[in-house]
PDB file of N, CA, C and O in Angstrom:
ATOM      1  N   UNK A   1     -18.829  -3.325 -18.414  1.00  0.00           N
ATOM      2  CA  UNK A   1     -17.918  -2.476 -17.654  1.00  0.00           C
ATOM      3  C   UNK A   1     -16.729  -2.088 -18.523  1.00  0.00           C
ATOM      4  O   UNK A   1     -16.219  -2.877 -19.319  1.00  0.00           O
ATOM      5  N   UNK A   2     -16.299  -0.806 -18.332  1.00  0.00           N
ATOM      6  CA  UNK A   2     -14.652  -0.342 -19.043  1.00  0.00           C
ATOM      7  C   UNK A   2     -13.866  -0.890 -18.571  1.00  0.00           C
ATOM      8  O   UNK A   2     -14.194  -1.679 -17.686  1.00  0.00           O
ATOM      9  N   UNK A   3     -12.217  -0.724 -18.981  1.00  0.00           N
ATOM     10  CA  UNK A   3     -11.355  -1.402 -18.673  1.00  0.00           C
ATOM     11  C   UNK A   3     -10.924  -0.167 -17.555  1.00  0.00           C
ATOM     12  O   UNK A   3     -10.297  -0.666 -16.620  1.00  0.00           O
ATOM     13  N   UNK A   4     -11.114   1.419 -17.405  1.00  0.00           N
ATOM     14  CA  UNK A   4     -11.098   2.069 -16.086  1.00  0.00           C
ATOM     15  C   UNK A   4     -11.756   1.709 -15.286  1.00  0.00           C
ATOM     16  O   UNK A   4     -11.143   2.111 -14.297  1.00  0.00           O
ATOM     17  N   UNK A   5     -12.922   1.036 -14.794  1.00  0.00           N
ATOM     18  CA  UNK A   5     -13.760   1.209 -13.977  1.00  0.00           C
ATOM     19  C   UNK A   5     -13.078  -0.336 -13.104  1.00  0.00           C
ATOM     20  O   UNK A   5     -12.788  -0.435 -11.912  1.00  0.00           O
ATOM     21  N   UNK A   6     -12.958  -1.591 -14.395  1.00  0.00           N
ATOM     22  CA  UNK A   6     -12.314  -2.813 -13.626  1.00  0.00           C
ATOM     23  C   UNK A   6     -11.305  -2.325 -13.082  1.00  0.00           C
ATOM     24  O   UNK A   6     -11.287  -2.744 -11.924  1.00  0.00           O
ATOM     25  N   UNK A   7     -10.263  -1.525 -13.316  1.00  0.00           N
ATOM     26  CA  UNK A   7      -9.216  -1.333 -13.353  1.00  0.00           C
ATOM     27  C   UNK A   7      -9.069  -0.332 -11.736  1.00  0.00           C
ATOM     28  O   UNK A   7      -7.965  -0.267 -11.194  1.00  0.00           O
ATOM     29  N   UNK A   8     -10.198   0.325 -11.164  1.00  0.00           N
ATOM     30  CA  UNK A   8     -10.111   1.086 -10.095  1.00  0.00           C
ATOM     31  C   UNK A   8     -10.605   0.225  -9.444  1.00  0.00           C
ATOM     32  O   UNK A   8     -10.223   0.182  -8.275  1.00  0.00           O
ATOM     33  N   UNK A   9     -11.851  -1.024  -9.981  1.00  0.00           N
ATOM     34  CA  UNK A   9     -12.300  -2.131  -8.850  1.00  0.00           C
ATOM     35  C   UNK A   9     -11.269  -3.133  -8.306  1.00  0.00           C
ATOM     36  O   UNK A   9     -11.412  -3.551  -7.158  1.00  0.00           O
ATOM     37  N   UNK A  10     -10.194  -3.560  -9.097  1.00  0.00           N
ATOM     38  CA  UNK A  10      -9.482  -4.448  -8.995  1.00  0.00           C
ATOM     39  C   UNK A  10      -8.052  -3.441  -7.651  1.00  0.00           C
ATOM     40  O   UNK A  10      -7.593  -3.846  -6.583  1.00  0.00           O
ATOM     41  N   UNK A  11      -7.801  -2.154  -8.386  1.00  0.00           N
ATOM     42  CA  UNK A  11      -7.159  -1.376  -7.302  1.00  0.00           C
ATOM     43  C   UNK A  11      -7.882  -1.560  -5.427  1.00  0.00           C
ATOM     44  O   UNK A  11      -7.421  -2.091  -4.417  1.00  0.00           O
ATOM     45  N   UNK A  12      -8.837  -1.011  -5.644  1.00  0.00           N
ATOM     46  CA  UNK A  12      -9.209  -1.546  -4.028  1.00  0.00           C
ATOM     47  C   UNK A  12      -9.772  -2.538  -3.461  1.00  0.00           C
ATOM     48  O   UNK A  12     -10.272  -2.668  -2.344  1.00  0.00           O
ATOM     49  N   UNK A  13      -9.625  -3.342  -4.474  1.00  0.00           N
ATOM     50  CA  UNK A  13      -9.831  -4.482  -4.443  1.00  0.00           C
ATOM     51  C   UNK A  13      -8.672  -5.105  -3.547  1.00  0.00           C
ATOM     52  O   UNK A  13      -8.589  -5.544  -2.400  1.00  0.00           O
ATOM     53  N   UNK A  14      -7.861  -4.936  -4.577  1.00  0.00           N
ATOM     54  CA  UNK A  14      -6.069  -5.531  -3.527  1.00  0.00           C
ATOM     55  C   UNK A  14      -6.188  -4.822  -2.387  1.00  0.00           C
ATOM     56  O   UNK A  14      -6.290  -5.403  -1.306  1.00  0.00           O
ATOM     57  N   UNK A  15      -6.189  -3.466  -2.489  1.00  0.00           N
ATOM     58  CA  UNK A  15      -6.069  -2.360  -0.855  1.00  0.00           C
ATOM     59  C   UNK A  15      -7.287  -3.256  -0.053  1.00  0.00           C
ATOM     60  O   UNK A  15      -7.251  -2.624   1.003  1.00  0.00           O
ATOM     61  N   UNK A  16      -8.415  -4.368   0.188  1.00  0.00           N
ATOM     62  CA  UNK A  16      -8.624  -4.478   1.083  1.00  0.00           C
ATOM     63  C   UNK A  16      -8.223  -5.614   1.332  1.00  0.00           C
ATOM     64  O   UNK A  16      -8.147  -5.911   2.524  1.00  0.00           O
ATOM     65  N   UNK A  17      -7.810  -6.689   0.250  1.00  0.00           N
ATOM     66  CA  UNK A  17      -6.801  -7.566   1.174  1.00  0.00           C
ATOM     67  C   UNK A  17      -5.855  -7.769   1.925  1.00  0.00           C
ATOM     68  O   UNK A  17      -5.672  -8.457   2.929  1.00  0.00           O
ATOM     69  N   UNK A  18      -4.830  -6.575   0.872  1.00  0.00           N
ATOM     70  CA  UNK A  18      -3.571  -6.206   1.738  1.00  0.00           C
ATOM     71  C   UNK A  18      -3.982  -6.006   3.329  1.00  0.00           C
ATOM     72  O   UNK A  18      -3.671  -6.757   4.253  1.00  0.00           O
ATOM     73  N   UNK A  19      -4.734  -4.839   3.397  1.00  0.00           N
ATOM     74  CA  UNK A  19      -4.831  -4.481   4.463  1.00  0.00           C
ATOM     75  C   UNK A  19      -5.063  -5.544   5.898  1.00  0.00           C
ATOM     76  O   UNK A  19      -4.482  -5.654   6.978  1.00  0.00           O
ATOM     77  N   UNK A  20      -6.131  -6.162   5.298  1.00  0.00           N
ATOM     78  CA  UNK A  20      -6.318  -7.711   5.972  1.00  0.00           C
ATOM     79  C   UNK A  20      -4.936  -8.526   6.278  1.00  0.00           C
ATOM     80  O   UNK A  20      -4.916  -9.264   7.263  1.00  0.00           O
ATOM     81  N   UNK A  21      -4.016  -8.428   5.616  1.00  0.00           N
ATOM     82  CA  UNK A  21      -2.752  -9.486   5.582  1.00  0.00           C
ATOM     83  C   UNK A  21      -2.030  -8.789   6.277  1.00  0.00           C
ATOM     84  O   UNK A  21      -1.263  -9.407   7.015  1.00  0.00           O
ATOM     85  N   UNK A  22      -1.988  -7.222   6.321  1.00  0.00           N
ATOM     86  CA  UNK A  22      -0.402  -6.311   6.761  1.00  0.00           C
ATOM     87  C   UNK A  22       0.112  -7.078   7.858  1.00  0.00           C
ATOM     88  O   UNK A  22       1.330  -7.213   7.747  1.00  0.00           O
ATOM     89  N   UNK A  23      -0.341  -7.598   8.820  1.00  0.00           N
ATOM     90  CA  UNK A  23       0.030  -7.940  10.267  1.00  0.00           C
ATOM     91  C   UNK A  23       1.107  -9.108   9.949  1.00  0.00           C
ATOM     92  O   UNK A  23       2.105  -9.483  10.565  1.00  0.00           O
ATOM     93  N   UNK A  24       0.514  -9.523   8.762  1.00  0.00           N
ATOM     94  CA  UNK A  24       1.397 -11.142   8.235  1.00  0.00           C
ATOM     95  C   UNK A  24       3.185 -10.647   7.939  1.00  0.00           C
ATOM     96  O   UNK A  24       4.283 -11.025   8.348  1.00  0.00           O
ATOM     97  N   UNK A  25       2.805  -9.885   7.252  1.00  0.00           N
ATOM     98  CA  UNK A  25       4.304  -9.628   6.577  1.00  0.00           C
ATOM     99  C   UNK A  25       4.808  -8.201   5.788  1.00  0.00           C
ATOM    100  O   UNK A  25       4.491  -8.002   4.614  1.00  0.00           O
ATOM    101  N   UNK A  26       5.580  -7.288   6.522  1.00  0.00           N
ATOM    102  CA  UNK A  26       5.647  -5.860   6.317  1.00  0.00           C
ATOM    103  C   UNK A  26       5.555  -5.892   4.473  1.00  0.00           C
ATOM    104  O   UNK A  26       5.170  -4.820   4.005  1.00  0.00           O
ATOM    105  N   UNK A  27       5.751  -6.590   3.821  1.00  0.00           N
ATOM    106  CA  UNK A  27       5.584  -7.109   1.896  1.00  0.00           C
ATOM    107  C   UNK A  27       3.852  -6.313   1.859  1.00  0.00           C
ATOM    108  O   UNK A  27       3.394  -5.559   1.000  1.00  0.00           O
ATOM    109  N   UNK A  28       3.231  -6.809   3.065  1.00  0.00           N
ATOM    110  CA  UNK A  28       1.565  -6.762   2.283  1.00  0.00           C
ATOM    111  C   UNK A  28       1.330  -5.011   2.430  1.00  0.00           C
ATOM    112  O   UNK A  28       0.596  -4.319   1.723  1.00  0.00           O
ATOM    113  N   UNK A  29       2.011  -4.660   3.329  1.00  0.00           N
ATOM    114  CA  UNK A  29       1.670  -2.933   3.589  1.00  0.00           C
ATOM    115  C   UNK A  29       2.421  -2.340   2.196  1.00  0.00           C
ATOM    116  O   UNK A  29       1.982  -1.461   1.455  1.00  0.00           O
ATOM    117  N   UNK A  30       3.568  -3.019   2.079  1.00  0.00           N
ATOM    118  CA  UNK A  30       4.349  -2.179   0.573  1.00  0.00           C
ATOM    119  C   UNK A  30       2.991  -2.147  -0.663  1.00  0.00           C
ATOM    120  O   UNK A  30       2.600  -1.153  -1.274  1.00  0.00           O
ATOM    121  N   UNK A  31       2.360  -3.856  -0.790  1.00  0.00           N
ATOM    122  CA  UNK A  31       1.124  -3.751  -1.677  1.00  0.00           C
ATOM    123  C   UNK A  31       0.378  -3.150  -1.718  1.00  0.00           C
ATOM    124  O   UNK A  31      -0.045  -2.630  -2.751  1.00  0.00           O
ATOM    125  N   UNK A  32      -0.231  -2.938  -0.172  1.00  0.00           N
ATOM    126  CA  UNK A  32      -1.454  -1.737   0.082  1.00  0.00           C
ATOM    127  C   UNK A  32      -1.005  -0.811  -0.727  1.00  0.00           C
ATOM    128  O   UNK A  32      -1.585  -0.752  -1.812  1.00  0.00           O
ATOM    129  N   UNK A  33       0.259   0.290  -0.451  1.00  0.00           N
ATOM    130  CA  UNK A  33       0.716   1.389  -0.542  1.00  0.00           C
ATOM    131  C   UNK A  33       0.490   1.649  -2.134  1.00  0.00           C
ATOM    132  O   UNK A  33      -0.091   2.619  -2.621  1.00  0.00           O
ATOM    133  N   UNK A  34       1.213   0.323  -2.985  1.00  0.00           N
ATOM    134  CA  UNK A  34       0.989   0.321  -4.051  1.00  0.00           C
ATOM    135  C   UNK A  34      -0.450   0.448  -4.980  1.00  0.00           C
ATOM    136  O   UNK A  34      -0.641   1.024  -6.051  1.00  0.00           O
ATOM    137  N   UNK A  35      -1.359  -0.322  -4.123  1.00  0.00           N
ATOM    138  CA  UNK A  35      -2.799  -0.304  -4.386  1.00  0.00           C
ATOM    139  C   UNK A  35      -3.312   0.970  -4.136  1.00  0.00           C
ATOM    140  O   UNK A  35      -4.446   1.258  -4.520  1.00  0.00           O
ATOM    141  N   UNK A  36      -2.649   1.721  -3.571  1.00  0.00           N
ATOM    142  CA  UNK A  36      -3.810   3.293  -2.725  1.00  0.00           C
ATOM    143  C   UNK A  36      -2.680   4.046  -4.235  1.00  0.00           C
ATOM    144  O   UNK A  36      -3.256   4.922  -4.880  1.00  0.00           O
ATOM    145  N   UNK A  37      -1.475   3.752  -4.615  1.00  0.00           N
ATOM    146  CA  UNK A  37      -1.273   4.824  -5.505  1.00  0.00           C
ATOM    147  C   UNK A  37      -1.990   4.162  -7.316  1.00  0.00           C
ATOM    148  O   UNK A  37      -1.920   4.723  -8.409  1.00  0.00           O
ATOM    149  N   UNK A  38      -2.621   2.808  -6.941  1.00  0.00           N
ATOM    150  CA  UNK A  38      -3.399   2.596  -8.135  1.00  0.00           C
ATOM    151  C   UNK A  38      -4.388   3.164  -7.869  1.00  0.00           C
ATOM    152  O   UNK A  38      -4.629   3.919  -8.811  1.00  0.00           O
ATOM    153  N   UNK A  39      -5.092   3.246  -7.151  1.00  0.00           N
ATOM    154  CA  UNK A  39      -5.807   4.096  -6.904  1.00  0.00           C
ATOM    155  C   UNK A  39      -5.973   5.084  -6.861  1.00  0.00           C
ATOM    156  O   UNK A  39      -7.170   5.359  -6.780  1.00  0.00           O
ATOM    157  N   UNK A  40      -5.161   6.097  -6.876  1.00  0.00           N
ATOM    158  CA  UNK A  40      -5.095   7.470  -6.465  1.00  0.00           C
ATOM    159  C   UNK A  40      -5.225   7.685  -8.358  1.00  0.00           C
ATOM    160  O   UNK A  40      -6.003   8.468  -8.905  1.00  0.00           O
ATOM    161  N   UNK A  41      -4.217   6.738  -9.088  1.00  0.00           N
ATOM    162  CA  UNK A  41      -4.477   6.949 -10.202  1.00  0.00           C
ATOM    163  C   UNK A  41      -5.794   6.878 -11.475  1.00  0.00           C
ATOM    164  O   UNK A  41      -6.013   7.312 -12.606  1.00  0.00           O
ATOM    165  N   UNK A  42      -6.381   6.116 -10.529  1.00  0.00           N
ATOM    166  CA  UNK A  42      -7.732   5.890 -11.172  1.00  0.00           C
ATOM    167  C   UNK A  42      -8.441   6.497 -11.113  1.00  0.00           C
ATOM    168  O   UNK A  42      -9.277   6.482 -12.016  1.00  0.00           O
ATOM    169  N   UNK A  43      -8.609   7.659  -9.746  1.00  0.00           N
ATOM    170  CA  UNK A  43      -9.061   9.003  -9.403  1.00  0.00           C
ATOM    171  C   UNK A  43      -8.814   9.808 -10.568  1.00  0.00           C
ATOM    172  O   UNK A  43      -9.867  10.154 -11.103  1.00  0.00           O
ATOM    173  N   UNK A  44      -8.076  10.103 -10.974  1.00  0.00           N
ATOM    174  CA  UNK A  44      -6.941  10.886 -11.315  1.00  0.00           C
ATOM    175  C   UNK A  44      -7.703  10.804 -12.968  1.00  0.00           C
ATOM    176  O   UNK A  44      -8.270  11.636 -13.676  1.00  0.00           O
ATOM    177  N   UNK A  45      -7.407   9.524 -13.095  1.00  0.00           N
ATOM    178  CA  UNK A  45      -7.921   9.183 -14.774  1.00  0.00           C
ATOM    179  C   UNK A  45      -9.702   9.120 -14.686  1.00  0.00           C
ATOM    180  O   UNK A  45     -10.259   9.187 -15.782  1.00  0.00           O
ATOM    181  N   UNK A  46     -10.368   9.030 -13.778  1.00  0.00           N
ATOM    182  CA  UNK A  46     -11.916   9.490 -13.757  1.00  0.00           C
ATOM    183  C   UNK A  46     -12.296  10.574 -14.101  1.00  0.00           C
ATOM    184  O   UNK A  46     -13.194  10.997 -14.829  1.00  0.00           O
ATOM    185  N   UNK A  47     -11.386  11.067 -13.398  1.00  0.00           N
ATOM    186  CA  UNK A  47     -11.331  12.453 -13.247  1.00  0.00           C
ATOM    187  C   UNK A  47     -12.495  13.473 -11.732  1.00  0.00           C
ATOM    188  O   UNK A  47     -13.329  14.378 -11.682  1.00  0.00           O
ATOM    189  N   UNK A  48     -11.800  12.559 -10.817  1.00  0.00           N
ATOM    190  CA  UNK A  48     -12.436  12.721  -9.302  1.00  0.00           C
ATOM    191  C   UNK A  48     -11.011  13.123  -8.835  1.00  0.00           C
ATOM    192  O   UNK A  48     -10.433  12.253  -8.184  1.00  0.00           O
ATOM    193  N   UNK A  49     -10.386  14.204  -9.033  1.00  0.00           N
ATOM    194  CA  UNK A  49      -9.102  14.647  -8.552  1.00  0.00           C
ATOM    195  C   UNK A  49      -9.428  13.955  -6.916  1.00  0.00           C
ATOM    196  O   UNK A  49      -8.831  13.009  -6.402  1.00  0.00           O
ATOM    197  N   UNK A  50     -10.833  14.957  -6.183  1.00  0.00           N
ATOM    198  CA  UNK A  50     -10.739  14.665  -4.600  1.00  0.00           C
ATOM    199  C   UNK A  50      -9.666  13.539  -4.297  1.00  0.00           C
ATOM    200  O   UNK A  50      -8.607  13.715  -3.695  1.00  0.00           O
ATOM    201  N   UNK A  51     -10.180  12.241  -4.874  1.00  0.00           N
ATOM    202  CA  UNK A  51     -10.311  11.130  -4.676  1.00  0.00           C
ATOM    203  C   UNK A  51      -8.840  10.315  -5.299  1.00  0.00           C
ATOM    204  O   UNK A  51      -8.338   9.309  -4.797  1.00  0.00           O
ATOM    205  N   UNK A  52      -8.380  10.993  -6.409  1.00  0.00           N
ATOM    206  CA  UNK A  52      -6.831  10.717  -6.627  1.00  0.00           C
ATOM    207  C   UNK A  52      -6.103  11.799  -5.550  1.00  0.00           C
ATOM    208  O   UNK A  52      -5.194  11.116  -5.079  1.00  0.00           O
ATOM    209  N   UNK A  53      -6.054  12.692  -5.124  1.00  0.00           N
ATOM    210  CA  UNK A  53      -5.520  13.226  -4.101  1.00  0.00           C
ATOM    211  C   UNK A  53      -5.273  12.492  -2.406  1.00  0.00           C
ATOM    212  O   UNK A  53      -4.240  12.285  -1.769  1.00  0.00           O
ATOM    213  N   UNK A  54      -7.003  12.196  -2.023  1.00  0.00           N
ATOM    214  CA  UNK A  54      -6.735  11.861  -0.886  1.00  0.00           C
ATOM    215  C   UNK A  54      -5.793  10.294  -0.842  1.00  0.00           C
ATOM    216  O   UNK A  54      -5.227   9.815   0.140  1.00  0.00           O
ATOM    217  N   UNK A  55      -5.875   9.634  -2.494  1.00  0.00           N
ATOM    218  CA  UNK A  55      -5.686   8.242  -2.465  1.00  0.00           C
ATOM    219  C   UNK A  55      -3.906   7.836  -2.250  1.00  0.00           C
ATOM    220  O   UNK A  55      -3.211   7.014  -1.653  1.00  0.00           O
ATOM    221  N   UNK A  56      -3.736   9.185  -3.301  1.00  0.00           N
ATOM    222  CA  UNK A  56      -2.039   9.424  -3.142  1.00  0.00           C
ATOM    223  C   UNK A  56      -1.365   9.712  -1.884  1.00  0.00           C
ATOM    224  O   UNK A  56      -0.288   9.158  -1.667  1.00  0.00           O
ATOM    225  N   UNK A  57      -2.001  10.728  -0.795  1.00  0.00           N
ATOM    226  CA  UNK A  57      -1.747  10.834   0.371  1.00  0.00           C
ATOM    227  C   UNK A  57      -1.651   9.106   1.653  1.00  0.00           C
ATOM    228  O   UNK A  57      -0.887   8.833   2.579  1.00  0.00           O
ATOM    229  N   UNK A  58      -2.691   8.441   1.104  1.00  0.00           N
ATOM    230  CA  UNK A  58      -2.603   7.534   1.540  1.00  0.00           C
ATOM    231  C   UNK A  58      -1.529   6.430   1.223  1.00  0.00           C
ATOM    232  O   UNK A  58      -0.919   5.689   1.993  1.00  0.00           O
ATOM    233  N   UNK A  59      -1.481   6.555  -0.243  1.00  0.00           N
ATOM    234  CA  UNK A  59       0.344   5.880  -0.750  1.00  0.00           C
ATOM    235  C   UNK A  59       1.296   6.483   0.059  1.00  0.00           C
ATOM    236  O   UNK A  59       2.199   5.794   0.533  1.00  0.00           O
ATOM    237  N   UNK A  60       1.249   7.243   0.203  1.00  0.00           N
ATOM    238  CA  UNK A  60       2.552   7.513   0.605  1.00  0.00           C
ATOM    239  C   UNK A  60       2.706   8.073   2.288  1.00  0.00           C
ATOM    240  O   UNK A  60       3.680   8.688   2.723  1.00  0.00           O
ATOM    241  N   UNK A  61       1.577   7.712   3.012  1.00  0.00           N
ATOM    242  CA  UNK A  61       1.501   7.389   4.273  1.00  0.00           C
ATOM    243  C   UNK A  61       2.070   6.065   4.364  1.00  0.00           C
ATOM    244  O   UNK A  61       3.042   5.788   5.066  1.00  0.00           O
ATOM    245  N   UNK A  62       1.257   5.028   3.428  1.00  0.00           N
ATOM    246  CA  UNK A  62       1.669   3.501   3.555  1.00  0.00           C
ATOM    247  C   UNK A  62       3.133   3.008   3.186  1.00  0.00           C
ATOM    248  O   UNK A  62       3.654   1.974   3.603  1.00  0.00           O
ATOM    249  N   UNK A  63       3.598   3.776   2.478  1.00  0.00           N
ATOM    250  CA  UNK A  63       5.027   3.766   1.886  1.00  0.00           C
ATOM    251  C   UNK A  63       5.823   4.358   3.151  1.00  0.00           C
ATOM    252  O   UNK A  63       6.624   3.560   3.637  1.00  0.00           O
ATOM    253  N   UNK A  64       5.757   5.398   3.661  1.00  0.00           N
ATOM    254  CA  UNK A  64       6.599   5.182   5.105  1.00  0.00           C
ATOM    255  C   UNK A  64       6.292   4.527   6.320  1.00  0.00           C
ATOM    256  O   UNK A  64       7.210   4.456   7.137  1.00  0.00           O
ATOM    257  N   UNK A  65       5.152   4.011   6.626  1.00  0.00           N
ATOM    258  CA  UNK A  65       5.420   2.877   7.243  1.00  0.00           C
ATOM    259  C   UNK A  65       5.559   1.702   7.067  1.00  0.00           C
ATOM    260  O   UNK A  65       5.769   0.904   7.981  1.00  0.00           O
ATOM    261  N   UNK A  66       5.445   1.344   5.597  1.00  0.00           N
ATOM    262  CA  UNK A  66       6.091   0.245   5.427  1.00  0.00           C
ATOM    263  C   UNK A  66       7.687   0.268   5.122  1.00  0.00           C
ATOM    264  O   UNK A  66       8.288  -0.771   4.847  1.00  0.00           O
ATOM    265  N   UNK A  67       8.244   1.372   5.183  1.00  0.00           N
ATOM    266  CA  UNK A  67      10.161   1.947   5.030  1.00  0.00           C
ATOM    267  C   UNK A  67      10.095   1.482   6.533  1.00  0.00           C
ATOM    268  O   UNK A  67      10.705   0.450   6.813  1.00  0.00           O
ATOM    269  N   UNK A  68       9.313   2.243   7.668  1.00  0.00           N
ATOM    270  CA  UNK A  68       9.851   2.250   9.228  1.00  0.00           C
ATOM    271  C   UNK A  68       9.577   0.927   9.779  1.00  0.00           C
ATOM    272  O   UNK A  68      10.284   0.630  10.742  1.00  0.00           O
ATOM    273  N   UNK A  69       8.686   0.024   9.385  1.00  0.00           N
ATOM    274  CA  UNK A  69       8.439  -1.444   9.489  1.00  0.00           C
ATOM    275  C   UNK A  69       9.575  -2.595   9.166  1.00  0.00           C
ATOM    276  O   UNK A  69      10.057  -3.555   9.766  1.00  0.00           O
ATOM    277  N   UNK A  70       9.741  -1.922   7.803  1.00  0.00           N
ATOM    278  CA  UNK A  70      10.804  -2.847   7.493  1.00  0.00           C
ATOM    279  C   UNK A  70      12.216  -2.467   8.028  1.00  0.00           C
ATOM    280  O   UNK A  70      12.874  -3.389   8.510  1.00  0.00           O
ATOM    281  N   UNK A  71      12.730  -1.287   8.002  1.00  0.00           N
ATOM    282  CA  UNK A  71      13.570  -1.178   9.113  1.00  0.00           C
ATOM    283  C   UNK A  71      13.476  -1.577  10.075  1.00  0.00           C
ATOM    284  O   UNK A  71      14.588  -1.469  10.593  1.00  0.00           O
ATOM    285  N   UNK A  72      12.570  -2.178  10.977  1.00  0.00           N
ATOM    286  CA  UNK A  72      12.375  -2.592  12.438  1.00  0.00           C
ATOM    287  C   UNK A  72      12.810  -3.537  12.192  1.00  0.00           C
ATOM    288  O   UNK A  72      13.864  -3.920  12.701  1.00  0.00           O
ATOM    289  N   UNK A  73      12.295  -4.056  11.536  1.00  0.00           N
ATOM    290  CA  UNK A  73      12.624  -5.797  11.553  1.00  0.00           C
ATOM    291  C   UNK A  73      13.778  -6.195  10.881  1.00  0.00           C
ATOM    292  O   UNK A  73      14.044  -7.377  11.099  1.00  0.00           O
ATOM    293  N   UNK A  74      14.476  -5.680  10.217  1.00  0.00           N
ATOM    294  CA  UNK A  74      15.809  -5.667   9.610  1.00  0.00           C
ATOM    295  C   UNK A  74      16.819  -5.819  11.406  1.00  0.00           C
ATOM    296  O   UNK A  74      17.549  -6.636  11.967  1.00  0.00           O
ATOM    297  N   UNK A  75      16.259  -4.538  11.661  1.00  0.00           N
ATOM    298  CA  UNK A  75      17.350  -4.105  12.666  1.00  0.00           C
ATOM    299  C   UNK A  75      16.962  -5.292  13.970  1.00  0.00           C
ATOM    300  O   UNK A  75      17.841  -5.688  14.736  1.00  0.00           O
ATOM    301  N   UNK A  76      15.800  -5.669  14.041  1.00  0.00           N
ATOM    302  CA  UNK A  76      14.992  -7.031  15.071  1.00  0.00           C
ATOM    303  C   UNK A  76      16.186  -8.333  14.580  1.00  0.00           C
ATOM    304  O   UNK A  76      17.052  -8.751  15.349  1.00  0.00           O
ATOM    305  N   UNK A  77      16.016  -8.768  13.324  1.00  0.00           N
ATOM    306  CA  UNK A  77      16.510  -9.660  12.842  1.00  0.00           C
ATOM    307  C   UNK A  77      18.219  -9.356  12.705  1.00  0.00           C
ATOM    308  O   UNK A  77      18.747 -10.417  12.373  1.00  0.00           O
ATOM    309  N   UNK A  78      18.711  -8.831  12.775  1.00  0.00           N
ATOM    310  CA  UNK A  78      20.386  -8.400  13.250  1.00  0.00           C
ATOM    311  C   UNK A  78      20.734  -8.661  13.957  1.00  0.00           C
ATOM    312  O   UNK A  78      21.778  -9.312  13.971  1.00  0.00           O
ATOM    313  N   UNK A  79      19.827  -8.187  15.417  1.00  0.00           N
ATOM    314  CA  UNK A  79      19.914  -8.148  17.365  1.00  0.00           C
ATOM    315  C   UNK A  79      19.862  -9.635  17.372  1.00  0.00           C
ATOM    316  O   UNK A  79      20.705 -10.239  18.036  1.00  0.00           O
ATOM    317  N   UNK A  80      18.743 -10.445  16.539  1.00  0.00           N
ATOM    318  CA  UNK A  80      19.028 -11.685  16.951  1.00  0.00           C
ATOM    319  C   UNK A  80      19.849 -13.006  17.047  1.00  0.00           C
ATOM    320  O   UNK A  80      19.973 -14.042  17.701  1.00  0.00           O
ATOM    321  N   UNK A  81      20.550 -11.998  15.499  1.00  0.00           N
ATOM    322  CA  UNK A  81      22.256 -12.771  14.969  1.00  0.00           C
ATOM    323  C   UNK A  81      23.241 -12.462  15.966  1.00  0.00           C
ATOM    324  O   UNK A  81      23.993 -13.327  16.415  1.00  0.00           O
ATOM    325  N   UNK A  82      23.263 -11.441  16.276  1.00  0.00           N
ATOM    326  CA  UNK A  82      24.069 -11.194  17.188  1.00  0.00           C
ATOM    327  C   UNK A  82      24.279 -11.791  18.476  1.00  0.00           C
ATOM    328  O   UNK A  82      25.426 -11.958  18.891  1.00  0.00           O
ATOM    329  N   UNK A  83      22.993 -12.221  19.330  1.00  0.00           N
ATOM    330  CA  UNK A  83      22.668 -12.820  20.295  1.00  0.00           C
ATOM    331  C   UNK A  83      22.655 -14.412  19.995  1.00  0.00           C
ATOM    332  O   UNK A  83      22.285 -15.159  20.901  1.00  0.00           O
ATOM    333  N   UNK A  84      23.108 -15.031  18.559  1.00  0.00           N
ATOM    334  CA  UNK A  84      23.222 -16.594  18.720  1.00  0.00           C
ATOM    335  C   UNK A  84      24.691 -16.909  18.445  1.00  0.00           C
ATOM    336  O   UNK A  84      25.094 -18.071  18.496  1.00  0.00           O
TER     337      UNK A  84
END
């Protein structure tokens, strides 16, 4: 195997653990996000634009909800200082 081909296996590789974990800790959706733009890059360097396109769209779907996630819980974890 090349060091591209490990290198796009190991990318969604992480994107399906993350995904498995997100519920654990808004951290694992930031990873996903990160994994879909390794990915998008590995597209990209194959040279399967489709596939670095749709992958980047997906970074950066995962990148704002992991911004609006972690804001929740920022602002969750405030309400609760406040209330002790």
């Amino acid at each position: 195997m090349d060091t591209l081909t490990i290198f796009g296996a190991s990318a969604v590789t992480i994107m399906l653990i993350a995904y498995a974990f997100e519920q654990r800790s808004v951290w694992w959706i930031l990873i996903f996000a990160i994994a879909c733009a390794a990915s998008s890059l590995y597209g990209w360097l194959a040279g399967t634009w489709p596939f670095g396109i749709v992958e980047g769209i997906w970074a950066l779907v995962a990148l704002r909800r992991w911004w609006q996630q972690r804001a929740l819980a920022i602002r969750s974890s405030s309400t609760r200082e406040v209330r002790q």
